[in-house]
DSSP file (Angstrom, degrees, kcal/mol; ACC not computed):
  #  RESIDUE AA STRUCTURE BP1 BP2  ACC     N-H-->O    O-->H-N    N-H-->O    O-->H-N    TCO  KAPPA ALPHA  PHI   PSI    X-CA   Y-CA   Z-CA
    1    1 A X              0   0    0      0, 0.0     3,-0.2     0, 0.0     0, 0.0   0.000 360.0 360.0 360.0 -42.2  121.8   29.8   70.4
    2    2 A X    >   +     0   0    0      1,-0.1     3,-0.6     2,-0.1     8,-0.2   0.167 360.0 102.2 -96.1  16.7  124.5   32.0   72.6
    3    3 A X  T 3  S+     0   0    0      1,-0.2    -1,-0.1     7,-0.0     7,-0.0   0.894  88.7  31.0-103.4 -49.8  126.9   32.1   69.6
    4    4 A X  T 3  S+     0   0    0     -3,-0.2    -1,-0.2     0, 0.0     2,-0.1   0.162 102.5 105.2-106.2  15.4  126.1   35.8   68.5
    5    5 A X  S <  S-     0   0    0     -3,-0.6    -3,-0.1     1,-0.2     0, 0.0  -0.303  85.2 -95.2 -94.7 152.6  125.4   37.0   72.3
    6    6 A X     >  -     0   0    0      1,-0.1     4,-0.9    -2,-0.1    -1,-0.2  -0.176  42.4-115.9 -62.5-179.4  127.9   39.3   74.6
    7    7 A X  T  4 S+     0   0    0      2,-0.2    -1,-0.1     3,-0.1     5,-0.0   0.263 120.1  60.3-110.9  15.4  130.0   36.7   76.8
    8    8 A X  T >> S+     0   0    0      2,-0.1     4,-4.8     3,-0.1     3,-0.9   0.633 105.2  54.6 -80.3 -39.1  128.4   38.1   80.2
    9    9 A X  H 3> S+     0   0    0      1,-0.2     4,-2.4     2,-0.1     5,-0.3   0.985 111.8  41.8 -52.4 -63.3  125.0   36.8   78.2
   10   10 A X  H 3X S+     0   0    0     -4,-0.9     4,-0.8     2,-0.2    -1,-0.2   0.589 111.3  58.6 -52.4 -17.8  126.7   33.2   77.8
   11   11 A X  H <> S+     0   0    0     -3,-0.9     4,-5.0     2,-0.2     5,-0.3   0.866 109.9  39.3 -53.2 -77.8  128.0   33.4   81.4
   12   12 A X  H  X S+     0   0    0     -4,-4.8     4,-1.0     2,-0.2    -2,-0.2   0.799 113.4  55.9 -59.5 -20.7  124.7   33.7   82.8
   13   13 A X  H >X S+     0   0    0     -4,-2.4     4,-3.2    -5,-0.3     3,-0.8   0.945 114.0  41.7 -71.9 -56.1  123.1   31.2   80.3
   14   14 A X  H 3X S+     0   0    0     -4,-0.8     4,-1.2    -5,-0.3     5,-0.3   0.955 111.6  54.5 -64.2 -40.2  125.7   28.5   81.4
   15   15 A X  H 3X>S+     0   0    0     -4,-5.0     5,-1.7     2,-0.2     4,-0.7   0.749 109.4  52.5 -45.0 -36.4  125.2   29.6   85.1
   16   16 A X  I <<>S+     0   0    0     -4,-1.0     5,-2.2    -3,-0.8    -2,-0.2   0.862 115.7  39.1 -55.0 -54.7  121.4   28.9   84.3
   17   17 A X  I  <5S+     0   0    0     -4,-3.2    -2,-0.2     3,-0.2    -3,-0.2   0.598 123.5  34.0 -82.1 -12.3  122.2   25.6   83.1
   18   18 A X  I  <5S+     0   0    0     -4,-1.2    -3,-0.2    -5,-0.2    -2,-0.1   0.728 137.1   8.5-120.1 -34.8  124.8   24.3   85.4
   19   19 A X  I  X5S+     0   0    0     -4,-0.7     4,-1.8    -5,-0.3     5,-0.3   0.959 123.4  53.3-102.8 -55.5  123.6   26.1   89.2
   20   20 A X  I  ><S+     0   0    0     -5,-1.7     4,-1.1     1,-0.2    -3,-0.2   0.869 118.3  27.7-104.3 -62.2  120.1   27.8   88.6
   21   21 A X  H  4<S+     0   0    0     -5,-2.2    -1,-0.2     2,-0.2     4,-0.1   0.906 117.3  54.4 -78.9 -22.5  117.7   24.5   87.0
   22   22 A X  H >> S+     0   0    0      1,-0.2     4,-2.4    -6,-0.1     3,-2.3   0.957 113.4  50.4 -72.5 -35.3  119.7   21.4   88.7
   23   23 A X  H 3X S+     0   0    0     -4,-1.8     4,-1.9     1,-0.2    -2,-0.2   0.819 102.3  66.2 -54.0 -23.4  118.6   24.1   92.6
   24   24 A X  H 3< S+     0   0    0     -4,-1.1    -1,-0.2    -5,-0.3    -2,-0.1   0.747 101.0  38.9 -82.9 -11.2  115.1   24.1   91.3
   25   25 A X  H X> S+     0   0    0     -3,-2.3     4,-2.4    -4,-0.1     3,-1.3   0.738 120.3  48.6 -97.8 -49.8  114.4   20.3   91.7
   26   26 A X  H 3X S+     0   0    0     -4,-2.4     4,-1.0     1,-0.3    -2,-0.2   0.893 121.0  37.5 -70.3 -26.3  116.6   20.2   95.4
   27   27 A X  H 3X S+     0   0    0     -4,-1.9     4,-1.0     2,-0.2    -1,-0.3   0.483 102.6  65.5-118.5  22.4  114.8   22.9   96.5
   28   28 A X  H <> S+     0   0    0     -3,-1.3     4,-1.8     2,-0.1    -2,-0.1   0.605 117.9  44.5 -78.9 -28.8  110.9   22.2   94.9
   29   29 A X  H  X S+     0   0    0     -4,-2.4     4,-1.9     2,-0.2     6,-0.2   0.830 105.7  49.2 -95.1 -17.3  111.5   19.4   97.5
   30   30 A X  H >X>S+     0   0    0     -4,-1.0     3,-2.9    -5,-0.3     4,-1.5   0.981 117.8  46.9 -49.4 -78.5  112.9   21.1  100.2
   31   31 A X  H ><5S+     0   0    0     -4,-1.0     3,-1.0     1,-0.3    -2,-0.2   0.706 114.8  46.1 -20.9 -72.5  109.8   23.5   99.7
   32   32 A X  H 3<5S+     0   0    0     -4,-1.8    -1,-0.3     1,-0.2    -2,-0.2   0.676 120.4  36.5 -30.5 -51.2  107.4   20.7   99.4
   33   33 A X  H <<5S-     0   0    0     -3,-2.9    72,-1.0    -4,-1.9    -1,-0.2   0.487 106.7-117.7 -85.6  -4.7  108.7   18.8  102.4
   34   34 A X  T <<5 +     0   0    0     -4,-1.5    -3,-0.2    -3,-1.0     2,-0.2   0.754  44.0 173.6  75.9  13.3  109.5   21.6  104.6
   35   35 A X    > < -     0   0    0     -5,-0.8     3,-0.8    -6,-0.2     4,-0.3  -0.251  22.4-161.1 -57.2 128.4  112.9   21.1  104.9
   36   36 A X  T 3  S+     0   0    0      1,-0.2     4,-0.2    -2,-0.2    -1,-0.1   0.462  89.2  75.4 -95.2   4.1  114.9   24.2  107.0
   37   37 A X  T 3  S+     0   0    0      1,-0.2     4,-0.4     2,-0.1     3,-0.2   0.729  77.9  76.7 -98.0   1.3  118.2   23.1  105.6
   38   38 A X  S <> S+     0   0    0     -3,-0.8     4,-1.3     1,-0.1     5,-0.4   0.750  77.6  91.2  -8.3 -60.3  116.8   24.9  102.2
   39   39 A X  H >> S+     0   0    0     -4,-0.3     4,-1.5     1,-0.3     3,-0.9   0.563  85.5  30.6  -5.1 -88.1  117.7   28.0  104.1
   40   40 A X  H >> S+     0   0    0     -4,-0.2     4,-3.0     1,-0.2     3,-0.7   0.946 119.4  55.2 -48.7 -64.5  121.1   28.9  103.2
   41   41 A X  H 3> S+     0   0    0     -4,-0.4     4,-1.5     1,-0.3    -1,-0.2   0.706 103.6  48.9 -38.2 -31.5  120.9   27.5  100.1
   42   42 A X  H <X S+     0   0    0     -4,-1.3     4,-1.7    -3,-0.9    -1,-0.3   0.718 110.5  55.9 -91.4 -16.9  117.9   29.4   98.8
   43   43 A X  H <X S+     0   0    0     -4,-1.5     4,-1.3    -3,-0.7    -1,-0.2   0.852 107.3  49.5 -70.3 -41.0  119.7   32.8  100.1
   44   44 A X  H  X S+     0   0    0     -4,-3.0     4,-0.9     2,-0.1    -2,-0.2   0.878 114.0  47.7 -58.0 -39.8  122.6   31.9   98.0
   45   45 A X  H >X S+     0   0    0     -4,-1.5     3,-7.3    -5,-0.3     4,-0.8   0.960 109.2  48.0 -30.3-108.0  120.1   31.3   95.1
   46   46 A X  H 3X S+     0   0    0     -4,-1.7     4,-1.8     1,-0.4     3,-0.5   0.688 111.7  51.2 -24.7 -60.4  118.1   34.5   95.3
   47   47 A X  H 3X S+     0   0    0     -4,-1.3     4,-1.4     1,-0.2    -1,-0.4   0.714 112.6  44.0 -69.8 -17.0  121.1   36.6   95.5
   48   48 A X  H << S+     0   0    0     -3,-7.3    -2,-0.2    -4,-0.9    -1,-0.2   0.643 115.0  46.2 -87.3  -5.3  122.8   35.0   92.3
   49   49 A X  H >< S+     0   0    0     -4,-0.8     3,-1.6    -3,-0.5     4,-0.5   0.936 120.0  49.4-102.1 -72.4  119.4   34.9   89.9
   50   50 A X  H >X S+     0   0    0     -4,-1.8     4,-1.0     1,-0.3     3,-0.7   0.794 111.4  42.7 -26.3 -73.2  119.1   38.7   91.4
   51   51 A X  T 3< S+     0   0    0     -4,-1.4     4,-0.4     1,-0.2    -1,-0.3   0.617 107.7  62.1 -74.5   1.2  122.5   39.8   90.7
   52   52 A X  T X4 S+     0   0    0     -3,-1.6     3,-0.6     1,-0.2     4,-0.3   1.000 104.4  49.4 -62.0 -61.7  122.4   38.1   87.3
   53   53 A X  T X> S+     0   0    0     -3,-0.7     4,-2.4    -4,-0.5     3,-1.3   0.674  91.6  71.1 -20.2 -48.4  119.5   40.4   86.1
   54   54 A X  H 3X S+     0   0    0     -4,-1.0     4,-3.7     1,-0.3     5,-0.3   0.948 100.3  50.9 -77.4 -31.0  120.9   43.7   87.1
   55   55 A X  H <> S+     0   0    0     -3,-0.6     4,-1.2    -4,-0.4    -1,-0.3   0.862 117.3  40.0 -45.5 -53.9  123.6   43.3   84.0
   56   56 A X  H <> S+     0   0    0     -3,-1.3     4,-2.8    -4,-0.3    -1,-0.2   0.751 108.8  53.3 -98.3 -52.2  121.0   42.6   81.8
   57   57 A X  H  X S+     0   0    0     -4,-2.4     4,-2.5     2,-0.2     5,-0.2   0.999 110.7  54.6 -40.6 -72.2  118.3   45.0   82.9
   58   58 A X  H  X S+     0   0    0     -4,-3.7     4,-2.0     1,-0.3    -2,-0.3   0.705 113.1  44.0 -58.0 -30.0  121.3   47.8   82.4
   59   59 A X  H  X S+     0   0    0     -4,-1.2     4,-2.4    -5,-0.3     6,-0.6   0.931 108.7  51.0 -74.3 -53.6  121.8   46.6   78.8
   60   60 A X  H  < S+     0   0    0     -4,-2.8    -2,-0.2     2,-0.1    -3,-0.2   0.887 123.5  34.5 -65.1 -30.9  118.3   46.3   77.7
   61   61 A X  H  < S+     0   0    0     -4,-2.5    -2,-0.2    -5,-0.2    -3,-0.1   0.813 136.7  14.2 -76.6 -28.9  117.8   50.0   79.0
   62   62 A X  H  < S+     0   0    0     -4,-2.0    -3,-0.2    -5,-0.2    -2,-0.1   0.202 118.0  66.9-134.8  20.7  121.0   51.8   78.4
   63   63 A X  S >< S-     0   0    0     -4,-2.4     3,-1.1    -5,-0.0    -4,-0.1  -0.199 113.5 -38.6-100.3-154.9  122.8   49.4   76.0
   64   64 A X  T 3  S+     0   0    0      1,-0.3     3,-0.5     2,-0.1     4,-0.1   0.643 140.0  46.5 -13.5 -55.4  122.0   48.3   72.3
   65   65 A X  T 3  S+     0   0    0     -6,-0.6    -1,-0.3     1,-0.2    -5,-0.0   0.005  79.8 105.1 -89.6  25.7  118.1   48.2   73.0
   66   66 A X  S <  S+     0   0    0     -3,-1.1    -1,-0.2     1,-0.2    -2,-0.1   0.535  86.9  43.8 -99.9   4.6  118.0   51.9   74.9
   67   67 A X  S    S+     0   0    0     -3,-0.5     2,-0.4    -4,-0.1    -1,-0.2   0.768  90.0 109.2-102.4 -11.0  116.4   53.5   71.7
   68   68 A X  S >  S-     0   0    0     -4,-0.1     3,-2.3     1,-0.1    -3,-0.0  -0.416  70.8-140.5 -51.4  95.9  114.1   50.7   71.3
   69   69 A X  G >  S+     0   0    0     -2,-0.4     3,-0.6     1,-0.3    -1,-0.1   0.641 100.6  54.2 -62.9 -26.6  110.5   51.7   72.1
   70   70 A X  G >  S+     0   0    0      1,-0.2     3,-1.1     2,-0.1     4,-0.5   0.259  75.9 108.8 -90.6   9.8  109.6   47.9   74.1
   71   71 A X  G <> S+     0   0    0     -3,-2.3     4,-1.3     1,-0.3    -1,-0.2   0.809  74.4  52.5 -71.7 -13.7  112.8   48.7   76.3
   72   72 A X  H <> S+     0   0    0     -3,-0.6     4,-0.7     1,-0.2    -1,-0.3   0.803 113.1  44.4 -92.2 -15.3  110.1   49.5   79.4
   73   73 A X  H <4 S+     0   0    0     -3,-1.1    -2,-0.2     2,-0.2    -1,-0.2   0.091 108.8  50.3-134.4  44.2  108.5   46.2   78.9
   74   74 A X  H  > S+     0   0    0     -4,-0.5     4,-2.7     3,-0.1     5,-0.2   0.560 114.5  48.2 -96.5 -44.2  111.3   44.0   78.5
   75   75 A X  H  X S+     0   0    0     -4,-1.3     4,-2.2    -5,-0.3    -2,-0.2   0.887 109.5  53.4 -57.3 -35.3  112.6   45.7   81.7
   76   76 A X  H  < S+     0   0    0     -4,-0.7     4,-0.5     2,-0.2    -1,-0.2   0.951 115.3  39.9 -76.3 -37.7  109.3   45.1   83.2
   77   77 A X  H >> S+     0   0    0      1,-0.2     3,-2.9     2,-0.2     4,-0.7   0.989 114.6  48.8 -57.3 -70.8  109.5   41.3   82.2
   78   78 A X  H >< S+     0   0    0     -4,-2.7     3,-1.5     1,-0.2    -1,-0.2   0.846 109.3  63.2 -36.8 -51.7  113.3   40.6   83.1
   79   79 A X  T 3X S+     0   0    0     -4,-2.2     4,-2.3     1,-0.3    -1,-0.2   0.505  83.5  61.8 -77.4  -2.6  112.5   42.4   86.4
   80   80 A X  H <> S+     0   0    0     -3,-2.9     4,-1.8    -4,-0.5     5,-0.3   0.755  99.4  64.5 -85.1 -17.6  110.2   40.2   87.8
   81   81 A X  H << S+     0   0    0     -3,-1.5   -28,-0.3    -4,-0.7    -2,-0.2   0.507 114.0  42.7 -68.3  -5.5  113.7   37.5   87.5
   82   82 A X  H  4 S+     0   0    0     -4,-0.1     4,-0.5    -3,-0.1    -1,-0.2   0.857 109.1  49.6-119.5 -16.2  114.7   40.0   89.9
   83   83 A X  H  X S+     0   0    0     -4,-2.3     4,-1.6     2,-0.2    -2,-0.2   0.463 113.3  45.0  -6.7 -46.7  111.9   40.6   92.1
   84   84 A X  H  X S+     0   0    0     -4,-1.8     4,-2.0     2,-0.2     5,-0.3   0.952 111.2  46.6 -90.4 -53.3  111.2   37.1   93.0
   85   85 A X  H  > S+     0   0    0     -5,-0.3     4,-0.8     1,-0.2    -2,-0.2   0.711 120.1  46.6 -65.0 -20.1  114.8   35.5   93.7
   86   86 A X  H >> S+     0   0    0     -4,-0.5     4,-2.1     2,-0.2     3,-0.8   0.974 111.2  49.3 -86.2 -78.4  115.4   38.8   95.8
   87   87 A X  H 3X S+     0   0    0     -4,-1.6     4,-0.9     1,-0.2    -2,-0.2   0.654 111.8  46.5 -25.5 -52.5  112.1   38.4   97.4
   88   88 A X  H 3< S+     0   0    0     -4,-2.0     4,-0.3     2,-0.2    -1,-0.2   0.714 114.9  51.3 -79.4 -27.8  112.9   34.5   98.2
   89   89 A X  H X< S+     0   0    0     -3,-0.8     3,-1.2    -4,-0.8     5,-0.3   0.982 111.8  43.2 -67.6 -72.4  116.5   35.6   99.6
   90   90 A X  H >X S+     0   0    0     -4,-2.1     4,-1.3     1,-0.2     3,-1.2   0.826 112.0  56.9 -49.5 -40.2  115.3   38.3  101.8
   91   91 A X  T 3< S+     0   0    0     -4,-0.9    -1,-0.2    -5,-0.3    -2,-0.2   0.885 114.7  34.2 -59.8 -34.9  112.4   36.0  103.1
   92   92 A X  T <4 S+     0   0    0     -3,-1.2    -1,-0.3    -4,-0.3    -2,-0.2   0.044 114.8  57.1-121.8  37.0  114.6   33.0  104.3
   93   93 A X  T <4 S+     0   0    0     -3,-1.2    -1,-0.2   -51,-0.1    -2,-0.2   0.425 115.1  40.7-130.2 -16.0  117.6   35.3  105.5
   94   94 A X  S  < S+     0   0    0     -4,-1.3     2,-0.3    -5,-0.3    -2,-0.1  -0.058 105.8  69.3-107.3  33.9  114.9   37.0  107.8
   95   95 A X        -     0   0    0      1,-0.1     3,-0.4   -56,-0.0    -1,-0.0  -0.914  64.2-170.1-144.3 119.5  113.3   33.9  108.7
   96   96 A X  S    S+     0   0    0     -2,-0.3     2,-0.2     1,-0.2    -1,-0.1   0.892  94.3  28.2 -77.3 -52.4  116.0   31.5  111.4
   97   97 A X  S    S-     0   0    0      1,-0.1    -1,-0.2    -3,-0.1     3,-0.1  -0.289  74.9-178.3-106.0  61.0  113.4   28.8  110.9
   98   98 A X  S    S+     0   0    0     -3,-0.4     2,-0.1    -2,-0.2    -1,-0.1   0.515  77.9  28.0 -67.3  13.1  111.6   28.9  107.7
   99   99 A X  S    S-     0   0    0     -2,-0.0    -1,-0.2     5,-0.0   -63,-0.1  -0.494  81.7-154.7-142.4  90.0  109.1   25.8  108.1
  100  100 A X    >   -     0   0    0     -3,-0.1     3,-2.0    -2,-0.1     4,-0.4   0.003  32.9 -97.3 -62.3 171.7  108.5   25.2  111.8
  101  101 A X  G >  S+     0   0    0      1,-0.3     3,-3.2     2,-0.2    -1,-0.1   0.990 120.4  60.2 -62.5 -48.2  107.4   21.6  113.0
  102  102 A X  G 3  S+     0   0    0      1,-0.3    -1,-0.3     3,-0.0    -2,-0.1   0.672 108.1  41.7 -39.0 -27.4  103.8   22.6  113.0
  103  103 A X  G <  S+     0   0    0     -3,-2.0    -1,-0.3   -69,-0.1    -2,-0.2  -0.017  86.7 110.2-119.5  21.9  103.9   23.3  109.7
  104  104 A X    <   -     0   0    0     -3,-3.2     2,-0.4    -4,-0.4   -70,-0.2  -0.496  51.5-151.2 -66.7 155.2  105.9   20.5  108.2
  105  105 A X        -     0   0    0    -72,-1.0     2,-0.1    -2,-0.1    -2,-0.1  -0.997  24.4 -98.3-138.6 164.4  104.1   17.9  106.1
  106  106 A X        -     0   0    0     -2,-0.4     2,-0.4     1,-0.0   -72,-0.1  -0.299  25.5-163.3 -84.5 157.7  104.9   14.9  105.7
  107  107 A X              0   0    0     -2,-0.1   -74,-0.0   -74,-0.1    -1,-0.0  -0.965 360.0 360.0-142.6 111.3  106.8   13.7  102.9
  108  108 A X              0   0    0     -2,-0.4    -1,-0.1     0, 0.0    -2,-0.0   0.624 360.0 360.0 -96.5 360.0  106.6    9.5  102.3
C-alpha cells in the first residue's frame, strides 16, 4: 500500500498507525468521561496531526499533483486534517481546565 509512496508519505502513515489511532481510544474516553488529564496530551496530538498535513498539502499543490485540475479539492479535503487537530490543540492549550466538575459526567 505505501510501497510506491515518497518516504515522508510512509512516515506519516506509520505515525498514524503507531501514535495517531492507539490516542483516539485514550482520548474518546478522556472526552467521554471528562477527564482534565486529556489536556496535554490532546495539545501534543493536535499539533502533530497538524504538522503532518502541512507536507502533504505542499505536495498536493506545488508538487507532482500542482497541474492536476482536483488539486483545490484535495487541498480542501486534507485541510480539514488540519483544521480540526489545530482547532482541538488551540482549544485545550487555551482552556487550564477543560471539563470543570460541573460538567463532568459520570463514567461507571
Amino acid at each position: 500500500m505505501v510501497r510506491d509512496n515518497p518516504i515522508w508519505f510512509v512516515a506519516f502513515v506509520w505515525c498514524e498507525v503507531a501514535v495517531q489511532l492507539p490516542f483516539f481510544f485514550i482520548a474518546a474516553y478522556a472526552y467521554l468521561a471528562g477527564r482534565n488529564w486529556i489536556r496535554i496530551p490532546a495539545i501534543m496530538y493536535g499539533v502533530h496531526a497538524a504538522t503532518t498535513v502541512v507536507p502533504m498539502l505542499a505536495d498536493f499543490y506545488y508538487g507532482q499533483g500542482k497541474d492536476s485540475p482536483q488539486k483545490e479539492l484535495l487541498c480542501a479535503i486534507y485541510g480539514t486534517y488540519f483544521v480540526f487537530p489545530l482547532m482541538i490543540a488551540l482549544g485545550m492549550a487555551f482552556s487550564r481546565i477543560p471539563f470543570p466538575a460541573e460538567r463532568k459526567k459520570k463514567v461507571a
